[in-house]
LOMI-708942 format. One line per 8 residues: number of its first residue (from 0); for each residue x, y, z negated of N, C-alpha, C, CB. Coordinates in steps of 0.02 Angstrom, whole numbers, plus 50000, padded with zeros to 5 digits. Atoms other than C-alpha are relative to their C-alpha. Glycine has a CB too. Layout:
# LOMI-708942
NUM> X/Y/Z/X/Y/Z/X/Y/Z/X/Y/Z ~ ... .
This chain:
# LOMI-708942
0> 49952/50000/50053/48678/48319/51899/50065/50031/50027/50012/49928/49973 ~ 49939/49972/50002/48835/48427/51892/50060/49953/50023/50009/50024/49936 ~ 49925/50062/49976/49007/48337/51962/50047/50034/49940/50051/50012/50109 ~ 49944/49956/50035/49128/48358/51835/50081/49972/50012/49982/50000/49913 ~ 49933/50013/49992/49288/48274/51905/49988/49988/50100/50030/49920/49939 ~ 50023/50017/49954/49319/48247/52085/50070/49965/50038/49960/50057/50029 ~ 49941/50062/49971/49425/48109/52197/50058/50047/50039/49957/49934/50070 ~ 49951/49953/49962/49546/48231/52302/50045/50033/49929/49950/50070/50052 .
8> 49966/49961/50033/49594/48330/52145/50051/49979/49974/49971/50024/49962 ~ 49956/50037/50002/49731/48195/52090/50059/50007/50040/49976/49954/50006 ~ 49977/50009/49944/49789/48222/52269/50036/50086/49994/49938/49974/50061 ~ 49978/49935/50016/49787/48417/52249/50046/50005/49953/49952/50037/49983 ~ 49966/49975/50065/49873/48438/52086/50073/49958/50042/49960/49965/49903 ~ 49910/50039/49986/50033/48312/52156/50044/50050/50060/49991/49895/50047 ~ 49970/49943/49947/50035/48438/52317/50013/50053/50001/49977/50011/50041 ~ 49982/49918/50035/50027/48611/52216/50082/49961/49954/49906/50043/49919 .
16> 49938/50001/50006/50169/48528/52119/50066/49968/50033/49997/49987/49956 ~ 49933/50014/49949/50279/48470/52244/50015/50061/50052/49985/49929/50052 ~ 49982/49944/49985/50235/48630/52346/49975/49967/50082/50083/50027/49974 ~ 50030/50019/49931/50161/48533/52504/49940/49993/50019/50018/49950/50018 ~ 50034/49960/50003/50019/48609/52521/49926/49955/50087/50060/50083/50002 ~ 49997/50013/49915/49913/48516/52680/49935/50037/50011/49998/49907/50033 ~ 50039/49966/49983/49780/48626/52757/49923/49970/49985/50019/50013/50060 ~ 50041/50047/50017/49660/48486/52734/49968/50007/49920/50039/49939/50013 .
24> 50007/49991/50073/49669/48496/52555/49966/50085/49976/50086/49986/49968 ~ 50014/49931/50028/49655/48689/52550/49940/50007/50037/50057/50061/50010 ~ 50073/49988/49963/49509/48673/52651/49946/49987/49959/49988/49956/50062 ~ 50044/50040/50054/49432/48553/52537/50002/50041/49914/50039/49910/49996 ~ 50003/49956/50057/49479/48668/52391/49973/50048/49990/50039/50017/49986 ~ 50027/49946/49990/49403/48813/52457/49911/49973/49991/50029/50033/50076 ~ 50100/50037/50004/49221/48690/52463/49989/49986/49936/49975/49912/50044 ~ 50015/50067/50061/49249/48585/52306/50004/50064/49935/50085/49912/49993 .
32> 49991/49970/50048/49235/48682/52144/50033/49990/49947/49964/50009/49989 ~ 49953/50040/50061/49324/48570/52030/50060/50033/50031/50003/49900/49993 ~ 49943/49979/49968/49486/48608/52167/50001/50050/49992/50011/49991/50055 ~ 49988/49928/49980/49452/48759/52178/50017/50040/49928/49930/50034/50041 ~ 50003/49987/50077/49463/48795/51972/50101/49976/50000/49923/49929/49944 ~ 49931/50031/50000/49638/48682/51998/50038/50065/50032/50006/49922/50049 ~ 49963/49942/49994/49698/48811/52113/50006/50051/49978/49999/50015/50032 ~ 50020/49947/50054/49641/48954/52023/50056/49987/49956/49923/49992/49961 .
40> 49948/49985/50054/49747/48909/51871/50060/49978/50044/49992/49956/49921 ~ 49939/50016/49981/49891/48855/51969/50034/50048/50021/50002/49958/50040 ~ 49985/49925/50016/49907/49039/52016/49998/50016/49953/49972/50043/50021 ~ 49980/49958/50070/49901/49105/51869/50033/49977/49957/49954/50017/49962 ~ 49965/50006/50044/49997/48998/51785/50083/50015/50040/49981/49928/49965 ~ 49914/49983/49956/50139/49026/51947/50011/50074/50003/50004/49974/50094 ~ 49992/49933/50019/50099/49213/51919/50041/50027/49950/49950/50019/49986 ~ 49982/50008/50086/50131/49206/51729/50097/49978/50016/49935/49907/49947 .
48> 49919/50017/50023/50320/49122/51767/50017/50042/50053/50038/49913/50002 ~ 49935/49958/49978/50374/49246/51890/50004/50052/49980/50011/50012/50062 ~ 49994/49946/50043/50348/49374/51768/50046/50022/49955/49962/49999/49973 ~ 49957/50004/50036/50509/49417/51667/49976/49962/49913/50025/50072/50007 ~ 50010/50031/50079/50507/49346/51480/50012/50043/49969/50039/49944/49970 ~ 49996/49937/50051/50486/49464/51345/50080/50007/49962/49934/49986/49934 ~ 49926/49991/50026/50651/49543/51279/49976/50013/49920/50051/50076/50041 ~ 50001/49990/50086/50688/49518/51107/50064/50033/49985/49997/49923/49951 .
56> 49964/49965/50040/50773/49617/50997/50086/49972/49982/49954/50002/49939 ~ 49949/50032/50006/50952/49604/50969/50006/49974/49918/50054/50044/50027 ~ 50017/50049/50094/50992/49475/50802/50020/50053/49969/50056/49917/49964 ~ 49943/49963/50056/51131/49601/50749/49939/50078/49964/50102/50042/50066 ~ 50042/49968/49996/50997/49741/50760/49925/49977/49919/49988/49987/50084 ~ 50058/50027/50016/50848/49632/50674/50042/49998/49890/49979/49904/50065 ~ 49942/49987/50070/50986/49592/50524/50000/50061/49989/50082/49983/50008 ~ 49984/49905/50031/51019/49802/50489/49938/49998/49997/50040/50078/50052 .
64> 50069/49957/50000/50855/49822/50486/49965/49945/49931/49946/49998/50099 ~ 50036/50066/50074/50798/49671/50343/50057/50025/49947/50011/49877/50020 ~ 49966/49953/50051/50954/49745/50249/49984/50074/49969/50055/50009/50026 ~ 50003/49924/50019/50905/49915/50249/49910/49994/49973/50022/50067/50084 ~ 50083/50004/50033/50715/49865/50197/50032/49967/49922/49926/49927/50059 ~ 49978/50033/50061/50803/49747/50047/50034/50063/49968/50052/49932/50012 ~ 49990/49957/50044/50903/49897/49990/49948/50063/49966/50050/50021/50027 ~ 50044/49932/50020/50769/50023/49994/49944/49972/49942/49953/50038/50079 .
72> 50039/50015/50053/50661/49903/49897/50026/49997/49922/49976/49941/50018 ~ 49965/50013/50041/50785/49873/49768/50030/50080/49975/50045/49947/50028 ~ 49997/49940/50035/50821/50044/49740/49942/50043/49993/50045/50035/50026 ~ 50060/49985/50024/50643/50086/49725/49982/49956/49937/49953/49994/50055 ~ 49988/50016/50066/50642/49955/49577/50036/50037/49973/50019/49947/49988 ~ 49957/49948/50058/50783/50056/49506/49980/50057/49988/50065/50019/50014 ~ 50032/49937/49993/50705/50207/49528/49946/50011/49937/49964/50002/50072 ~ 50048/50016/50036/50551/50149/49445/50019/49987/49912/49973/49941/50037 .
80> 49972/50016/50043/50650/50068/49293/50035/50072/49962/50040/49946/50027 ~ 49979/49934/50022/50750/50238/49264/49956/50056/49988/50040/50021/50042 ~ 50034/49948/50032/50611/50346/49265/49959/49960/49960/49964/50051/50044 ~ 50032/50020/50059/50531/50231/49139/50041/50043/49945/50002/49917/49990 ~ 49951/49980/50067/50682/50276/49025/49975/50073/49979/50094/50004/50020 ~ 49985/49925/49990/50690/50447/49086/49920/50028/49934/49991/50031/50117 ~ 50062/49985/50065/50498/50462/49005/50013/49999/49946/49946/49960/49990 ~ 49986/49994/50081/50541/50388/48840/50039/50042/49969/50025/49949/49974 .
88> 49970/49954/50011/50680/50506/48836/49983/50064/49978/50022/50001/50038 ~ 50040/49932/49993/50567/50648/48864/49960/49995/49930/49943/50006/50075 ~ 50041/50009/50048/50446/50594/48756/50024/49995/49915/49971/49943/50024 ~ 49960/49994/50053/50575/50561/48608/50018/50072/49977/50056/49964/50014 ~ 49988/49940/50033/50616/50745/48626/49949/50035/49991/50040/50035/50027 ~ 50064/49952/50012/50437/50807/48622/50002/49991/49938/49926/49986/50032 ~ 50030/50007/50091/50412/50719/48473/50052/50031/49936/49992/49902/49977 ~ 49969/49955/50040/50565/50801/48389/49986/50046/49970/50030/50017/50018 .
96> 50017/49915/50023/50520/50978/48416/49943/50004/49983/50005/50057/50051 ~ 50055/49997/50018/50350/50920/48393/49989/49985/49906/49968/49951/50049 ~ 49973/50025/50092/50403/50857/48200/50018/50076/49966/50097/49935/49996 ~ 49978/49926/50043/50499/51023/48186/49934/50038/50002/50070/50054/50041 ~ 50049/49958/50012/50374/51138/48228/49951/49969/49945/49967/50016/50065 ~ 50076/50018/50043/50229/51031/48117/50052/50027/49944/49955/49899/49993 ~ 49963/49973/50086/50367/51053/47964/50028/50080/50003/50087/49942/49975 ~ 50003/49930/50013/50400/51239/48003/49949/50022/49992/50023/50035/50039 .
104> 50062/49972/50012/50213/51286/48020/49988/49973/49916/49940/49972/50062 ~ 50027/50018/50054/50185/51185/47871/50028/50044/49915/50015/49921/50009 ~ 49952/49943/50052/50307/51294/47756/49951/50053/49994/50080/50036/50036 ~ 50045/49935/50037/50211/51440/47664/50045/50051/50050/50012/50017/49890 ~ 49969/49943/49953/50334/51578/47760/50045/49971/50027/50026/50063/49972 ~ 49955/50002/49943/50452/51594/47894/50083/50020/49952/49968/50068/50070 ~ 49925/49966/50050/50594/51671/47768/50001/49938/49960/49990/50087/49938 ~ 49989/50069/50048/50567/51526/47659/50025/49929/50019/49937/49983/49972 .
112> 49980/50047/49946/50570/51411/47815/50095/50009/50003/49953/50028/50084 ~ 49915/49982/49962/50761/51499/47868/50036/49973/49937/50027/50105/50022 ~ 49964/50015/50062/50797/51477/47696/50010/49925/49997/49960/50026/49936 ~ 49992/50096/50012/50766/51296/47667/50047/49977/50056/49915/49948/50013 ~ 49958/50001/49937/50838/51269/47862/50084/50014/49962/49968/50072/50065 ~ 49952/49985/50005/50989/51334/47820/50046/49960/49946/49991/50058/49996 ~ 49982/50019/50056/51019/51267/47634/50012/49918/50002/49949/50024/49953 ~ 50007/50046/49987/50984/51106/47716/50050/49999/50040/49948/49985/50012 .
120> 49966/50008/49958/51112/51127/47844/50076/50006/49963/49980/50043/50052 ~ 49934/50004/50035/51244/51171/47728/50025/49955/49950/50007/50050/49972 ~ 49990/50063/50044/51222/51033/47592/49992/49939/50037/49952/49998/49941 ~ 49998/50076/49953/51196/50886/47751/49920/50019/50003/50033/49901/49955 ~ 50054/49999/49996/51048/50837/47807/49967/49934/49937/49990/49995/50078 ~ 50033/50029/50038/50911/50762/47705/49919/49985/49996/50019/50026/49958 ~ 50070/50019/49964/50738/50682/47685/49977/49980/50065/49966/50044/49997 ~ 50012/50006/49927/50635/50697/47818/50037/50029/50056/49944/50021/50010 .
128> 49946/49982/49947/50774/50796/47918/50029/49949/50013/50049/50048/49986 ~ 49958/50066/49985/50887/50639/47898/49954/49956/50035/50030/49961/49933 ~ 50051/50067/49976/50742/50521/47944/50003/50000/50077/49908/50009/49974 ~ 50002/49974/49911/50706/50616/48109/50076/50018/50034/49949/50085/50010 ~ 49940/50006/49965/50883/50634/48151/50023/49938/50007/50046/50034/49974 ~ 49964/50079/49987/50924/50441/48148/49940/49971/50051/50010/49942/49913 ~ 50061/50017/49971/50758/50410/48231/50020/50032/50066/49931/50027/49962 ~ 49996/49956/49929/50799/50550/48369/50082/49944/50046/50028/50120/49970 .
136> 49918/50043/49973/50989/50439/48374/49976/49946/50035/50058/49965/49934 ~ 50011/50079/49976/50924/50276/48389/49972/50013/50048/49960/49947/49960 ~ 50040/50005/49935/50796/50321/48529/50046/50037/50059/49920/50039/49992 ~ 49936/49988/49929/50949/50392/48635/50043/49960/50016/50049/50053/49996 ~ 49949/50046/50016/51056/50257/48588/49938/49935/50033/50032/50001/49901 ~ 50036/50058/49941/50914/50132/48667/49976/50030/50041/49945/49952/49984 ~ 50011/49954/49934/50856/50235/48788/50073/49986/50073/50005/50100/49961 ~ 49919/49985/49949/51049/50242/48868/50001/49910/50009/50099/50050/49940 .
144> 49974/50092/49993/51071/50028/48817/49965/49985/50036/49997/49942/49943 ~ 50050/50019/49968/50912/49991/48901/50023/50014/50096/49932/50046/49962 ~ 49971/49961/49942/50956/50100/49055/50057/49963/50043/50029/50066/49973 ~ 49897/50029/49980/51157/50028/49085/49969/49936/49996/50091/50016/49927 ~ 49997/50082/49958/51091/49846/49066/49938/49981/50058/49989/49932/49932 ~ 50020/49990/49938/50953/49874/49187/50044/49996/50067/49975/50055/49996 ~ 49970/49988/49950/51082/49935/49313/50032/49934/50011/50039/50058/49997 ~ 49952/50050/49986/51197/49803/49277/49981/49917/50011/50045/50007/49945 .
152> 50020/50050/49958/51085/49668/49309/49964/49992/50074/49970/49975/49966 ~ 50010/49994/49941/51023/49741/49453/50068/50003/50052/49958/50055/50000 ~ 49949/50016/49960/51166/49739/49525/50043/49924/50015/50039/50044/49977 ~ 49989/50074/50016/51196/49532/49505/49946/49964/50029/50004/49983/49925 .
């Protein structure tokens, strides 16, 4: 049967940490295998502390650097948020010229088109011109509100 503890090693461990070391003992450590496992880690763990301690980072350093990740995230939300707008924006003016053109193609001629255009521009606008011009307002007019209170709660 295997030994798994042994009577000296009590003796060893008090003389590795006091540092008095008696030849006797290291003799017997060099035979015994349990001792000899004791000494073993007792180097390596006296190896391990005369090894410097890992340098850490300076705080002031560690701080600039968690700031500058918090702003970049936060202006990547804004980023994101503004080119939402920026789309609807876009998209508000497709659909404009996309309105005009369907109601110019839709006109029998182009002379008849300038005509109406024009007759319409000089008496106000009207109908569906008026419709799509309050429609084209309002979606700039939330487009911009949407936008400015975004910012301004991102910034709070």
């Amino acid at each position: 049967m295997k030994r798994m503890y042994c009577e000296q090693e009590a003796r060893l461990v008090q003389a590795l940490s006091s540092g008095s070391l008696s030849s006797a003992l290291e003799k017997h450590a060099a035979e015994c295998p349990i001792c000899g496992e004791v000494m073993l880690v007792t180097e390596l763990l006296r190896s391990g502390m005369e090894e410097s301690p890992p340098q850490l980072p300076d705080a002031g350093l560690v701080w600039w650097k968690a700031q500058l990740a918090s702003r970049r995230a936060a202006m990547q939300r804004a980023t994101v948020a503004l080119g939402i707008v920026r789309l609807l924006a876009y998209s508000a003016a497709v659909a404009v010229v996309a309105w005009t053109l369907f109601e110019a193609l839709r006109l029998s001629s182009l002379n008849s088109t300038l005509a109406q255009y024009a007759a319409a521009f000089s008496r106000g606008l009207s109908g569906s011109a008026m419709t799509l011009s309050v429609l084209g307002a309002g979606m700039a007019v939330l487009t911009t509100l949407l936008g400015s209170l975004y910012i301004l709660w991102s910034d709070s």
